[in-house]
Every structure is written in C-alpha cells, then in structure tokens.
mmCIF file of the N, C-alpha and C atoms, coordinates in Angstrom:
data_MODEL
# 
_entry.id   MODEL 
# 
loop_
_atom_site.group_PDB 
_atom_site.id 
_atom_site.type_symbol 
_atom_site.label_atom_id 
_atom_site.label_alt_id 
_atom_site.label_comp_id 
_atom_site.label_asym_id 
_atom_site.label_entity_id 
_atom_site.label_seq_id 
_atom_site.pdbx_PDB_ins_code 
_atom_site.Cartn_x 
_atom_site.Cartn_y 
_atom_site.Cartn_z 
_atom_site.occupancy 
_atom_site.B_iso_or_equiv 
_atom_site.pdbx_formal_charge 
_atom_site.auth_seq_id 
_atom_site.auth_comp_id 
_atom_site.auth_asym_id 
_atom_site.auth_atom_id 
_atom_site.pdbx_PDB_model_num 
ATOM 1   N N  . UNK A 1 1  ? 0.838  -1.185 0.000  1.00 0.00 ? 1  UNK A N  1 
ATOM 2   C CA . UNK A 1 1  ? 0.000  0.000  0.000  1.00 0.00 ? 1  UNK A CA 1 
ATOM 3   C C  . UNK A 1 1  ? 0.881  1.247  0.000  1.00 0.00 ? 1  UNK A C  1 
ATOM 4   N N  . UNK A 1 2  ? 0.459  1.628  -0.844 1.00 0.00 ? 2  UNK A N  1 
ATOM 5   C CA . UNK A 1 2  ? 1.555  3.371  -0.920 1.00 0.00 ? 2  UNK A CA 1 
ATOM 6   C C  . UNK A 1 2  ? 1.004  4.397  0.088  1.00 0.00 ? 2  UNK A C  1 
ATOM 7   N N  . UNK A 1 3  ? 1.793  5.118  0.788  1.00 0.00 ? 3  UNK A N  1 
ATOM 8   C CA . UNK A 1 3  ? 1.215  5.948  2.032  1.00 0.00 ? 3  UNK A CA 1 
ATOM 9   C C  . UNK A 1 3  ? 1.156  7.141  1.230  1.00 0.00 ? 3  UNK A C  1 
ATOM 10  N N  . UNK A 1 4  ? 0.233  8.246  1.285  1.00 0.00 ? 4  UNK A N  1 
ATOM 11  C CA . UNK A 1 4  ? -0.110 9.283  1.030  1.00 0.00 ? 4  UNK A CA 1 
ATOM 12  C C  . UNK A 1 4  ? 0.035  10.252 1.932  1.00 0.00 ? 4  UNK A C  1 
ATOM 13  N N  . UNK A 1 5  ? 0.589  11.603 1.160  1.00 0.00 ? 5  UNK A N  1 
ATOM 14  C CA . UNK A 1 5  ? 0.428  12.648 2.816  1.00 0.00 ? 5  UNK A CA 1 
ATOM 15  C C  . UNK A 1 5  ? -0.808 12.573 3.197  1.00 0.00 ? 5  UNK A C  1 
ATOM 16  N N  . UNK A 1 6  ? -2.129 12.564 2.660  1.00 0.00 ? 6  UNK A N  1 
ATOM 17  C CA . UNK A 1 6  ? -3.351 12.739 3.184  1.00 0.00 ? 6  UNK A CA 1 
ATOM 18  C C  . UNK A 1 6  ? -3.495 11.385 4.735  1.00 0.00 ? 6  UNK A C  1 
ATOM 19  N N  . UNK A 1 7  ? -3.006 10.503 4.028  1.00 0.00 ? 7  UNK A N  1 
ATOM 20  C CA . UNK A 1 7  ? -2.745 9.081  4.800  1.00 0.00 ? 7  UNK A CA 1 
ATOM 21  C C  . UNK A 1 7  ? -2.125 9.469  6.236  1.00 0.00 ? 7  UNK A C  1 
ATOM 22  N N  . UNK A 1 8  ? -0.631 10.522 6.044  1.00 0.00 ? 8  UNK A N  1 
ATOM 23  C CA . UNK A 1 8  ? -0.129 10.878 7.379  1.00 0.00 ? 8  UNK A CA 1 
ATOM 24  C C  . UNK A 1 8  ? -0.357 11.483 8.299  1.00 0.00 ? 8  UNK A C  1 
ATOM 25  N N  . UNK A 1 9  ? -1.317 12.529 7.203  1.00 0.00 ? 9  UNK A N  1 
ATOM 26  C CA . UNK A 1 9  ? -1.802 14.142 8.158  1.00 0.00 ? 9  UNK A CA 1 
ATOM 27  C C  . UNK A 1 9  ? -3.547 12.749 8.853  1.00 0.00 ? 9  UNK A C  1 
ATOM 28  N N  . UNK A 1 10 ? -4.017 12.141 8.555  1.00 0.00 ? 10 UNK A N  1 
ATOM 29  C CA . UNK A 1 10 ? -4.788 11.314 9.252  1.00 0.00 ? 10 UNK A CA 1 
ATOM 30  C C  . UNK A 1 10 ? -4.584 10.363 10.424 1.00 0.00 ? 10 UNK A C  1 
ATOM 31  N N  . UNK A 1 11 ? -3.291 9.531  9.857  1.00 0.00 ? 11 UNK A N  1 
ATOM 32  C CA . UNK A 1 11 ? -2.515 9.541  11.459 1.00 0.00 ? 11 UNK A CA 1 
ATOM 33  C C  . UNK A 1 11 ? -1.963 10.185 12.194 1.00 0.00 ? 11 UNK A C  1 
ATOM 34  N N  . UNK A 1 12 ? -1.320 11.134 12.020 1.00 0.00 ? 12 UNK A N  1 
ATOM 35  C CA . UNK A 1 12 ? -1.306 12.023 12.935 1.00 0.00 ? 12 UNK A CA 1 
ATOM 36  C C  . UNK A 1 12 ? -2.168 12.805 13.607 1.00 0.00 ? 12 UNK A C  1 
ATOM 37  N N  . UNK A 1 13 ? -3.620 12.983 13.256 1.00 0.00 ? 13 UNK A N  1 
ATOM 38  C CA . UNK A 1 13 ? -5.058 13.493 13.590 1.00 0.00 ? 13 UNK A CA 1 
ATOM 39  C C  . UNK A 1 13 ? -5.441 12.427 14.503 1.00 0.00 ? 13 UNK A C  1 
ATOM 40  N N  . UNK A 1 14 ? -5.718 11.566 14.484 1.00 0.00 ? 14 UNK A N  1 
ATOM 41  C CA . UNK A 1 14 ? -5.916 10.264 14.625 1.00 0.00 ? 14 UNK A CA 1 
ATOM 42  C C  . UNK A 1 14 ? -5.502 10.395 16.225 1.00 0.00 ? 14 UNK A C  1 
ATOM 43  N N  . UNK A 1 15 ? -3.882 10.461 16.884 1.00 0.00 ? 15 UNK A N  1 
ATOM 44  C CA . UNK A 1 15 ? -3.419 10.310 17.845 1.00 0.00 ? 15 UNK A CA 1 
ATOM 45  C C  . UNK A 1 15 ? -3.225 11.604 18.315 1.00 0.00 ? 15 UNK A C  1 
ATOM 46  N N  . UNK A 1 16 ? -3.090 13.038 17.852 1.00 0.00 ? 16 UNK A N  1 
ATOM 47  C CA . UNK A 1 16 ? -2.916 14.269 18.535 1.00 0.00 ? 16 UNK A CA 1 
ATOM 48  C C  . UNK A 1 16 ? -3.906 15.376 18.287 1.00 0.00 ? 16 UNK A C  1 
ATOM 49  N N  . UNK A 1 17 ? -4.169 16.040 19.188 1.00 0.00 ? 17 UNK A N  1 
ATOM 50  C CA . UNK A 1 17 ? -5.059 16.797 18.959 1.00 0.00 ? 17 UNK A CA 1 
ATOM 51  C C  . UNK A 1 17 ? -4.543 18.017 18.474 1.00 0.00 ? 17 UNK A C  1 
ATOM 52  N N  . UNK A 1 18 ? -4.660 18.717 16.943 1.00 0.00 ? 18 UNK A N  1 
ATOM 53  C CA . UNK A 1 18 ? -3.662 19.587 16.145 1.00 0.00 ? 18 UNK A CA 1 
ATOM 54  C C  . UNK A 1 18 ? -4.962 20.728 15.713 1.00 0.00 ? 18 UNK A C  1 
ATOM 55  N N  . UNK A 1 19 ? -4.235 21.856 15.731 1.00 0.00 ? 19 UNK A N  1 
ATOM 56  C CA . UNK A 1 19 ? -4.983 22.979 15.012 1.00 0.00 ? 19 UNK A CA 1 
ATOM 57  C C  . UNK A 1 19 ? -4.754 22.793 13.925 1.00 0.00 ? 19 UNK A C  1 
ATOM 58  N N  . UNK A 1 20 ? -3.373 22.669 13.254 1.00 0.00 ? 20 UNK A N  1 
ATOM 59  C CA . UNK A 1 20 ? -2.669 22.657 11.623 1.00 0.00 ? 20 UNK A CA 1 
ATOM 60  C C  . UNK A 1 20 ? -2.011 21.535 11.673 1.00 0.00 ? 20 UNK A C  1 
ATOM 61  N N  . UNK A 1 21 ? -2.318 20.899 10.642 1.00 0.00 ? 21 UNK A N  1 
ATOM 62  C CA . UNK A 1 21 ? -1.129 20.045 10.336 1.00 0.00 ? 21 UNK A CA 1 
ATOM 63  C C  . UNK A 1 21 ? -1.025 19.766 8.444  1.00 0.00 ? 21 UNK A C  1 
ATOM 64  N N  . UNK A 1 22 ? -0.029 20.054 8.253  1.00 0.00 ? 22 UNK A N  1 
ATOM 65  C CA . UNK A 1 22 ? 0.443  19.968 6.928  1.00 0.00 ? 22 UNK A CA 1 
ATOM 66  C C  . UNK A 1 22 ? 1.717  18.994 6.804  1.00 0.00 ? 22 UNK A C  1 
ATOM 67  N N  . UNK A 1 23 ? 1.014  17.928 5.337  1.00 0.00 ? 23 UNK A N  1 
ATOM 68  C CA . UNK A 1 23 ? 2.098  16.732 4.909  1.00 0.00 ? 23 UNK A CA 1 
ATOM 69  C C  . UNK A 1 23 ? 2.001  16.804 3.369  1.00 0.00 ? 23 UNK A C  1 
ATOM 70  N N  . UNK A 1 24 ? 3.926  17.075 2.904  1.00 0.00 ? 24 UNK A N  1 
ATOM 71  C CA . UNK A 1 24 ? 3.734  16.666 1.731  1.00 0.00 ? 24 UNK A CA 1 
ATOM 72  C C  . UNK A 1 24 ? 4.800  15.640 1.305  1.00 0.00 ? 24 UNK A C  1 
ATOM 73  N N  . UNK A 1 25 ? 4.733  15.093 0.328  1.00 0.00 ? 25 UNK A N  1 
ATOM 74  C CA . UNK A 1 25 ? 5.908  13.768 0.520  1.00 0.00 ? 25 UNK A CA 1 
ATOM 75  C C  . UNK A 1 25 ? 4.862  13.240 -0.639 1.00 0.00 ? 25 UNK A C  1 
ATOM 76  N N  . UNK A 1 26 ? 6.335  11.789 -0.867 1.00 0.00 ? 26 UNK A N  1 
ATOM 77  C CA . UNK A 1 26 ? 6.244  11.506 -2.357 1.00 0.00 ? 26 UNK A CA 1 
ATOM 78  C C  . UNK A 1 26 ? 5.467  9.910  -1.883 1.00 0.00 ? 26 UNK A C  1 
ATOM 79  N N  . UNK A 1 27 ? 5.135  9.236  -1.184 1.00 0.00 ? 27 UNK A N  1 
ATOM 80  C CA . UNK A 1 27 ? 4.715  8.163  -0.721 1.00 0.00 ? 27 UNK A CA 1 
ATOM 81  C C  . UNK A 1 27 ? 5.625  7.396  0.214  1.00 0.00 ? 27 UNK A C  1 
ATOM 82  N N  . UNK A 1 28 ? 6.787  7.698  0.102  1.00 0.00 ? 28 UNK A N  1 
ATOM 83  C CA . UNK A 1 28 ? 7.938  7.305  1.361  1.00 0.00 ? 28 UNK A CA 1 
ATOM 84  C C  . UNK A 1 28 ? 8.690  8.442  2.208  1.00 0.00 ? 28 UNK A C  1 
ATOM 85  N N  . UNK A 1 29 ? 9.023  9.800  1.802  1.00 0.00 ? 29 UNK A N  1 
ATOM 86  C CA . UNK A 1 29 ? 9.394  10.448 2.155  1.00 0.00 ? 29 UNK A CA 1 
ATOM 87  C C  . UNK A 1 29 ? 8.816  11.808 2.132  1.00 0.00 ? 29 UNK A C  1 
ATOM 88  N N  . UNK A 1 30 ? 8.408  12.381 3.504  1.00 0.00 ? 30 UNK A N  1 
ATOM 89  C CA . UNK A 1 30 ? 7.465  13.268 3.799  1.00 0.00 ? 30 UNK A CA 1 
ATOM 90  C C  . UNK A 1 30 ? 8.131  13.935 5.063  1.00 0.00 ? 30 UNK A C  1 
ATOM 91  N N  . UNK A 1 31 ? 7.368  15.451 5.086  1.00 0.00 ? 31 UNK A N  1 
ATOM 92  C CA . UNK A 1 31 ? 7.852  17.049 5.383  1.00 0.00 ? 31 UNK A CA 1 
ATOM 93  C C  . UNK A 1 31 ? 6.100  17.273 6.078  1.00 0.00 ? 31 UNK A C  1 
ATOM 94  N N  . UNK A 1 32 ? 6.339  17.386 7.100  1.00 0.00 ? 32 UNK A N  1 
ATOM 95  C CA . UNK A 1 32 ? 5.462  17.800 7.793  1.00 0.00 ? 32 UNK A CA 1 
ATOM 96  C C  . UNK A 1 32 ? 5.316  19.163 9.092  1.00 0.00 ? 32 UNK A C  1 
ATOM 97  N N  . UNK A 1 33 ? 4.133  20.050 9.380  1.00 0.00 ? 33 UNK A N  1 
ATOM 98  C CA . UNK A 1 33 ? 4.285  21.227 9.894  1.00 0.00 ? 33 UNK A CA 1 
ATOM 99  C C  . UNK A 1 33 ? 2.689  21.000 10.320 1.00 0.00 ? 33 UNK A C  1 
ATOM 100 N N  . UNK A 1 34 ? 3.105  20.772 12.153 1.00 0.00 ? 34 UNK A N  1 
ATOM 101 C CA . UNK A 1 34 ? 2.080  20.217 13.153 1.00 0.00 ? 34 UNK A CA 1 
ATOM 102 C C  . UNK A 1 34 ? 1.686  21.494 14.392 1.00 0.00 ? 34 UNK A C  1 
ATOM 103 N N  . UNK A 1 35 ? 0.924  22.088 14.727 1.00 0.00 ? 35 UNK A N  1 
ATOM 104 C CA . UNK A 1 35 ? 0.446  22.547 15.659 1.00 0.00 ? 35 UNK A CA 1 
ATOM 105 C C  . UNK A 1 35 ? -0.492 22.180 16.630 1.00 0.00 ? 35 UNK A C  1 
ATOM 106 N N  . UNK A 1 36 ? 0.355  22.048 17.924 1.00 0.00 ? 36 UNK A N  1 
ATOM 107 C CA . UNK A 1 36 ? -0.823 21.355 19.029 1.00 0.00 ? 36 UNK A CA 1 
ATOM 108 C C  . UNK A 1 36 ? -0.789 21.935 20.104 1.00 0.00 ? 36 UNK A C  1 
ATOM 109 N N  . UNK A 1 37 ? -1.853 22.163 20.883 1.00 0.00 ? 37 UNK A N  1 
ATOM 110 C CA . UNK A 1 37 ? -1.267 22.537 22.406 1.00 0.00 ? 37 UNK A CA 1 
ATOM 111 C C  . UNK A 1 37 ? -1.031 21.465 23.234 1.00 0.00 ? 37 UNK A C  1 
ATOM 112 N N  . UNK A 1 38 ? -0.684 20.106 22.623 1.00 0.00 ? 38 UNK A N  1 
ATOM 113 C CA . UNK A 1 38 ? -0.030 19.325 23.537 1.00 0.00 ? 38 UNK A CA 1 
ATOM 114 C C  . UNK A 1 38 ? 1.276  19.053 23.265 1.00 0.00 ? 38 UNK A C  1 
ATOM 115 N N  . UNK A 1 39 ? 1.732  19.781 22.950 1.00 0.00 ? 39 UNK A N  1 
ATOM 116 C CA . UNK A 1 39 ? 3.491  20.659 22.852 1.00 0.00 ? 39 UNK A CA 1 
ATOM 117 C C  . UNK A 1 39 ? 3.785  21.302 23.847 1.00 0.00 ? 39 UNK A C  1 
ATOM 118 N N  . UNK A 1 40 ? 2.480  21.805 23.937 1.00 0.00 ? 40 UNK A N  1 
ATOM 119 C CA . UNK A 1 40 ? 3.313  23.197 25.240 1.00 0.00 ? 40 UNK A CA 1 
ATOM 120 C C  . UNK A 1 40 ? 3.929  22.565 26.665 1.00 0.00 ? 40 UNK A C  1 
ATOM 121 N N  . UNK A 1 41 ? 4.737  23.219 26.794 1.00 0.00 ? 41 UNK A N  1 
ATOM 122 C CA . UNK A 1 41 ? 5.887  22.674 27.948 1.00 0.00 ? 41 UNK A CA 1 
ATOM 123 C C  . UNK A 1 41 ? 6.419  22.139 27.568 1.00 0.00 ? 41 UNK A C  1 
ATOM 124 N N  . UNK A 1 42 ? 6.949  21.321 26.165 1.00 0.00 ? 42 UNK A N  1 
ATOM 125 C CA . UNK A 1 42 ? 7.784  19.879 26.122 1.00 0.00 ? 42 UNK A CA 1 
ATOM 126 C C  . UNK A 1 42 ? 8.611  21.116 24.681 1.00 0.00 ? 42 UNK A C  1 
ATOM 127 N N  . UNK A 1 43 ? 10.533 20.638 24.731 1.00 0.00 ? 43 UNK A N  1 
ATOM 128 C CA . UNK A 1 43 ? 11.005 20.936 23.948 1.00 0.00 ? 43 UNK A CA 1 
ATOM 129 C C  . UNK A 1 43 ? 10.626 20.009 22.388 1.00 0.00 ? 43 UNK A C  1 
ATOM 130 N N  . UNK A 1 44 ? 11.413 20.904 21.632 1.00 0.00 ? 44 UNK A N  1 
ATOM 131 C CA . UNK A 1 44 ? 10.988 20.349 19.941 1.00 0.00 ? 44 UNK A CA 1 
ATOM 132 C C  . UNK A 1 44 ? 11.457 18.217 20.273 1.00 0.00 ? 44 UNK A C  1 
ATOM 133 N N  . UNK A 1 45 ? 12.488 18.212 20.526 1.00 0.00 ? 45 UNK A N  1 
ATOM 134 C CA . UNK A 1 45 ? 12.988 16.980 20.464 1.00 0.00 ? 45 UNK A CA 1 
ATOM 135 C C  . UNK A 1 45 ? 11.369 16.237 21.032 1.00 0.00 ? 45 UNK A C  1 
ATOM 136 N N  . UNK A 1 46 ? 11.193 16.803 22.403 1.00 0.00 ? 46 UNK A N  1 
ATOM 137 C CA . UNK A 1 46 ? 9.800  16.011 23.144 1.00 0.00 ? 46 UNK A CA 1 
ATOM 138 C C  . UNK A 1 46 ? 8.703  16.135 22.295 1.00 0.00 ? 46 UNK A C  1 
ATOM 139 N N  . UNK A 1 47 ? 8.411  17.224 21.674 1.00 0.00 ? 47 UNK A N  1 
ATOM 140 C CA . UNK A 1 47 ? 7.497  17.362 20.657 1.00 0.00 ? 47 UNK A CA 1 
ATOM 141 C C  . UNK A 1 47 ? 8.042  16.083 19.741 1.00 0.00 ? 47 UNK A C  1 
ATOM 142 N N  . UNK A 1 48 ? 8.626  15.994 18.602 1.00 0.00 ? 48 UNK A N  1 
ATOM 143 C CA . UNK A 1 48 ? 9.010  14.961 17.531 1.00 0.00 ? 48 UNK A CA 1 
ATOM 144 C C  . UNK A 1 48 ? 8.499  13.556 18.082 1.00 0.00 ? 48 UNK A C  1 
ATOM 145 N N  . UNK A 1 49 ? 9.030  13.123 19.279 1.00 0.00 ? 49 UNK A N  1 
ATOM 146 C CA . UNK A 1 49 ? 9.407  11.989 19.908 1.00 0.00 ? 49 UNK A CA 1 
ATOM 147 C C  . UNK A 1 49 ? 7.864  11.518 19.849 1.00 0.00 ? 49 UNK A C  1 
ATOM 148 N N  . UNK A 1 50 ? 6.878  12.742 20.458 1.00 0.00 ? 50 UNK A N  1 
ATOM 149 C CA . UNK A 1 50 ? 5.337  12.117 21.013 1.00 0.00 ? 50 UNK A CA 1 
ATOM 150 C C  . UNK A 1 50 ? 4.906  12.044 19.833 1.00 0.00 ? 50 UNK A C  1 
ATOM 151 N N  . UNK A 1 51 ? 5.088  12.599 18.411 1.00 0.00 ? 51 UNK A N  1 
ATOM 152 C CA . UNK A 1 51 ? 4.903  12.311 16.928 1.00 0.00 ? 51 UNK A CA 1 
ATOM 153 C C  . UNK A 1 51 ? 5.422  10.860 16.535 1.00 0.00 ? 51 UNK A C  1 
ATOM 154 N N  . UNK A 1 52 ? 6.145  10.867 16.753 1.00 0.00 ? 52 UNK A N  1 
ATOM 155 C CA . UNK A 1 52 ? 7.075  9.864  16.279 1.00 0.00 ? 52 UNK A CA 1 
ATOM 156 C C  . UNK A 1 52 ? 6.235  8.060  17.142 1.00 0.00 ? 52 UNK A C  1 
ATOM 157 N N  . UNK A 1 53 ? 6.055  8.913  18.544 1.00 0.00 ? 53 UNK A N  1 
ATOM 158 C CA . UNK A 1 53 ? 5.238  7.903  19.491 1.00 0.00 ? 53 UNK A CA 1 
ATOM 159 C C  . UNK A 1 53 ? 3.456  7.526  18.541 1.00 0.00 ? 53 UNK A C  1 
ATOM 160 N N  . UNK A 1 54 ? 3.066  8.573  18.651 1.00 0.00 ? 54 UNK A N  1 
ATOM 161 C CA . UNK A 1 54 ? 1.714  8.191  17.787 1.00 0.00 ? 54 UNK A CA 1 
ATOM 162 C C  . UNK A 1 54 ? 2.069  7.292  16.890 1.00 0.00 ? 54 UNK A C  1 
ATOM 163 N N  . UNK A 1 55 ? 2.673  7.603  15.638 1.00 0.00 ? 55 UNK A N  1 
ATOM 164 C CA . UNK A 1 55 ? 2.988  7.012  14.661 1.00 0.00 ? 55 UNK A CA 1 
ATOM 165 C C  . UNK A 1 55 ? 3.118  5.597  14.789 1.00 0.00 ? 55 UNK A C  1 
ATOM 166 N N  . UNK A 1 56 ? 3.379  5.157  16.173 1.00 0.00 ? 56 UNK A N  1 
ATOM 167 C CA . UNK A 1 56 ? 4.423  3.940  15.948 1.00 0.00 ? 56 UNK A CA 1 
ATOM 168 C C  . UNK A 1 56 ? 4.873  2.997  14.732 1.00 0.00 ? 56 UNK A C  1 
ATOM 169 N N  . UNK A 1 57 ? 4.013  1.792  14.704 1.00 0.00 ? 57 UNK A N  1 
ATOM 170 C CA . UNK A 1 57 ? 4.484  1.181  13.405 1.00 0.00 ? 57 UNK A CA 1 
ATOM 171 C C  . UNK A 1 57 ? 3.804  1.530  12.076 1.00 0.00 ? 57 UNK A C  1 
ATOM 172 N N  . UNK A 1 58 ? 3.353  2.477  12.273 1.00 0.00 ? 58 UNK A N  1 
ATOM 173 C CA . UNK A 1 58 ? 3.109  3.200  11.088 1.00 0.00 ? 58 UNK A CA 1 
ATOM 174 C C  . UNK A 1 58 ? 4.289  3.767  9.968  1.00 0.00 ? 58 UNK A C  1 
ATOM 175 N N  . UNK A 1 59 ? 5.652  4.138  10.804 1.00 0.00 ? 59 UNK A N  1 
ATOM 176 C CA . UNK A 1 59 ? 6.982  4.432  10.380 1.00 0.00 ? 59 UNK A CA 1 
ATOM 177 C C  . UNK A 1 59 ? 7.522  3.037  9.301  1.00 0.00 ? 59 UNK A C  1 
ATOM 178 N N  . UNK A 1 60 ? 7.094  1.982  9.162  1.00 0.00 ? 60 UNK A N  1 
ATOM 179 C CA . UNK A 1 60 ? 7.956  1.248  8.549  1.00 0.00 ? 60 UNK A CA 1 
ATOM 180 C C  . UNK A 1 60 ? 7.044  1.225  7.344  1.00 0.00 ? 60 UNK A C  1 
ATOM 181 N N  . UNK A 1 61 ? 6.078  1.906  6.932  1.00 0.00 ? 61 UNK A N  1 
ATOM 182 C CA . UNK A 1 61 ? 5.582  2.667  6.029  1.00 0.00 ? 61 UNK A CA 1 
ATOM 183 C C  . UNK A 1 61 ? 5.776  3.974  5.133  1.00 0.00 ? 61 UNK A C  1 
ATOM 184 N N  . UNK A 1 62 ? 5.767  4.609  6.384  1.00 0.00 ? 62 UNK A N  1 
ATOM 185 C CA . UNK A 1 62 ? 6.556  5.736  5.788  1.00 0.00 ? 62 UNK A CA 1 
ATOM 186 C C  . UNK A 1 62 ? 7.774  6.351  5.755  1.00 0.00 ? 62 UNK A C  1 
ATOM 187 N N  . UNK A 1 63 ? 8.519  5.238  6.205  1.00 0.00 ? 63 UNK A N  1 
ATOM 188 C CA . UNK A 1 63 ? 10.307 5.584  6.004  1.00 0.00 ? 63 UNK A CA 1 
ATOM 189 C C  . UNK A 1 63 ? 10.434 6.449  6.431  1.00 0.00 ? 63 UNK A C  1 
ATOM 190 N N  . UNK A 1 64 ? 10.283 7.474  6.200  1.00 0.00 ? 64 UNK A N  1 
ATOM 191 C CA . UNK A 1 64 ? 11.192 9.111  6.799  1.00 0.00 ? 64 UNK A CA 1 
ATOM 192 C C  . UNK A 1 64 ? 10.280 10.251 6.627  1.00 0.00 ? 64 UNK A C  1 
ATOM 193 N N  . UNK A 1 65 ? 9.756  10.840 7.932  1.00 0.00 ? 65 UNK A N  1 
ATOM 194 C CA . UNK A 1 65 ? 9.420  12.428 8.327  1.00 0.00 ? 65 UNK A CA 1 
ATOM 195 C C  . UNK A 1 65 ? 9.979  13.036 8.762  1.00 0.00 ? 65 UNK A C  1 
ATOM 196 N N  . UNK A 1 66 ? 10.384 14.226 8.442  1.00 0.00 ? 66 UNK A N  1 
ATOM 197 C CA . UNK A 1 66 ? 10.748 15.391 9.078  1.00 0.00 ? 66 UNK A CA 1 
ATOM 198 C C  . UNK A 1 66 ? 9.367  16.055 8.934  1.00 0.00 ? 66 UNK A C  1 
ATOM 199 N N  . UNK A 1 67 ? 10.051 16.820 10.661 1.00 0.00 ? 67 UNK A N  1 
ATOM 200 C CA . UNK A 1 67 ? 8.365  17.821 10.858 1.00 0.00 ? 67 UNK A CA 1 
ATOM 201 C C  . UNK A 1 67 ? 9.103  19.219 11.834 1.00 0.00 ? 67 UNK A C  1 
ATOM 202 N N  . UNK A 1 68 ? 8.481  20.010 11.312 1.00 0.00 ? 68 UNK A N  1 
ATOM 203 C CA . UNK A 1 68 ? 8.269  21.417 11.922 1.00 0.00 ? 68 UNK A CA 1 
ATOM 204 C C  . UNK A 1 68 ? 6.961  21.682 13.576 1.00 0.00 ? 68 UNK A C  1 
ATOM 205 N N  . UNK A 1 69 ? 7.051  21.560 14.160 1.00 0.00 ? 69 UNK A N  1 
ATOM 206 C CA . UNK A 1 69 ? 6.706  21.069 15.350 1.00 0.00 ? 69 UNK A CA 1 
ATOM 207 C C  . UNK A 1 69 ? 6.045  22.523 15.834 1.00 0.00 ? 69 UNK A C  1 
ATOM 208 N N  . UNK A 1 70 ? 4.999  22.919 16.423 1.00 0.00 ? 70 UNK A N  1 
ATOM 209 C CA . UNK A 1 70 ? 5.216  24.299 16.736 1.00 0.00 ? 70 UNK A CA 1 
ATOM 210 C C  . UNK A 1 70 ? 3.472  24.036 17.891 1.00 0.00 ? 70 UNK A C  1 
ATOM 211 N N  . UNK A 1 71 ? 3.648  25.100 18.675 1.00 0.00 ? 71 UNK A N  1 
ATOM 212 C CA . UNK A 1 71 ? 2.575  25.012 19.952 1.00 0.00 ? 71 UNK A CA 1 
ATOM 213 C C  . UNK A 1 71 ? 2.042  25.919 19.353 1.00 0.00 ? 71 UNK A C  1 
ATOM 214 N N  . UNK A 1 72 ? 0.535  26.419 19.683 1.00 0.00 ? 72 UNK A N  1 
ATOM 215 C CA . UNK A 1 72 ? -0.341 27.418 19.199 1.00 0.00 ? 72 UNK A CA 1 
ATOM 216 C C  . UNK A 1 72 ? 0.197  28.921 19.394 1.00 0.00 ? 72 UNK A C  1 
ATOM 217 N N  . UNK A 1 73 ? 0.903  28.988 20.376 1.00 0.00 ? 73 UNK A N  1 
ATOM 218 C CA . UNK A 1 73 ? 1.255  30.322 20.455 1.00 0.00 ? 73 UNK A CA 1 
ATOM 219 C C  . UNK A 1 73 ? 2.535  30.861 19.846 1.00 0.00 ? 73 UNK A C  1 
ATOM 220 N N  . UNK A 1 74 ? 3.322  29.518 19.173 1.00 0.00 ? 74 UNK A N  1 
ATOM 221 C CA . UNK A 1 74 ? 4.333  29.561 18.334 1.00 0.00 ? 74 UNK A CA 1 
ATOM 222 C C  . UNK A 1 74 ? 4.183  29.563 17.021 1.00 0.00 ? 74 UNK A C  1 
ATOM 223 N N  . UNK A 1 75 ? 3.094  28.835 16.865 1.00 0.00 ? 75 UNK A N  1 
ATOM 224 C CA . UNK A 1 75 ? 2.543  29.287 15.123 1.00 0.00 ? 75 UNK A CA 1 
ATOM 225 C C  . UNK A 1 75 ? 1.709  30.695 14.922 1.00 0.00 ? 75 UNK A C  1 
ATOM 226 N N  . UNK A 1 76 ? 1.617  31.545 16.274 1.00 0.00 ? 76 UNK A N  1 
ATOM 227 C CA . UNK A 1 76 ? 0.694  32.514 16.108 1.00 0.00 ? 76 UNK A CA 1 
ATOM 228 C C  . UNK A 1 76 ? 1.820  33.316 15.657 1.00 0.00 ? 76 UNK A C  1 
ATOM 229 N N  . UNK A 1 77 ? 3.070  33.474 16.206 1.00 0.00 ? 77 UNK A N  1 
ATOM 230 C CA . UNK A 1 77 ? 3.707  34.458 16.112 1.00 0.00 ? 77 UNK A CA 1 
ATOM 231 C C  . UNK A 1 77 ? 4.711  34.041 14.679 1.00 0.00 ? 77 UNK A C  1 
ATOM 232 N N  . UNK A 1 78 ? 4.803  33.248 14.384 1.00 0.00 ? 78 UNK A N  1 
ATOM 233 C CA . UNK A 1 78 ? 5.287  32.965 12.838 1.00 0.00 ? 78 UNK A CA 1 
ATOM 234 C C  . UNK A 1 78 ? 5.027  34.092 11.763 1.00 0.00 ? 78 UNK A C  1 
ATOM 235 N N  . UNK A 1 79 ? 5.768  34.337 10.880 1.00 0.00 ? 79 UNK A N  1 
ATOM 236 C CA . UNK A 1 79 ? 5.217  35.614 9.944  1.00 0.00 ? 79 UNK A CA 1 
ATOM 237 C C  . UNK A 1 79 ? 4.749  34.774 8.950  1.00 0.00 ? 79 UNK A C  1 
# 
C-alpha cells in the first residue's frame, strides 16, 4: 500500500489533537508542519518523539518524516 500525505496528516489526527497540520511527501518520504497545544511545555525533540510515538508502526511505512513542530502560540507568532 503506498502511504499518502493525506494518509499521514490522518494519522497524525488520529493520535494528537492539532490545530494545523500539513504533509507533503512523495509516498515514502514526507515534510510535515504540526500545531498542538499538547506541545506546550515539552522541547521540539519532546514534541518529535510524542509524533514519532503516535505514529508507531506506522513508520515502517513511511520511512522518513521530518516535521516542523510548533505550539499554538508559536505558530501565532510565525510571519
């Protein structure tokens, strides 16, 4: 089964509760930009990790994400 960003931005919905989340990627390799307030208090690494945690074996699907990680009051102030 080929994974789709639509496929990722759904698991990732799925396990976190997100204002934004944006995935684009070619069916193995995907770029993602997540906003949650269950970020707040935890550094980027802790952020990734609880992404990375949802996901679980969902990863041997989609080989490789990178993600832009950001709490509501960090995507507010973004230009």
């Amino acid at each position: 089964m080929k994974v789709t960003p639509d496929n990722v931005r759904e698991y990732i919905q799925q396990g976190l509760d997100c204002e934004h989340v944006e995935v684009e990627g070619d069916g193995r390799h995907f770029e993602a930009v997540i906003v949650s307030k269950e970020f707040d208090g935890k550094g980027k690494l802790q952020q990734q990790r609880l992404v990375f945690q949802i996901l679980g074996g969902k990863m041997d699907v989609i080989h490789a994400l990178s993600m832009k990680t950001f709490t509501p009051q960090q995507w507010a102030e973004q230009d």
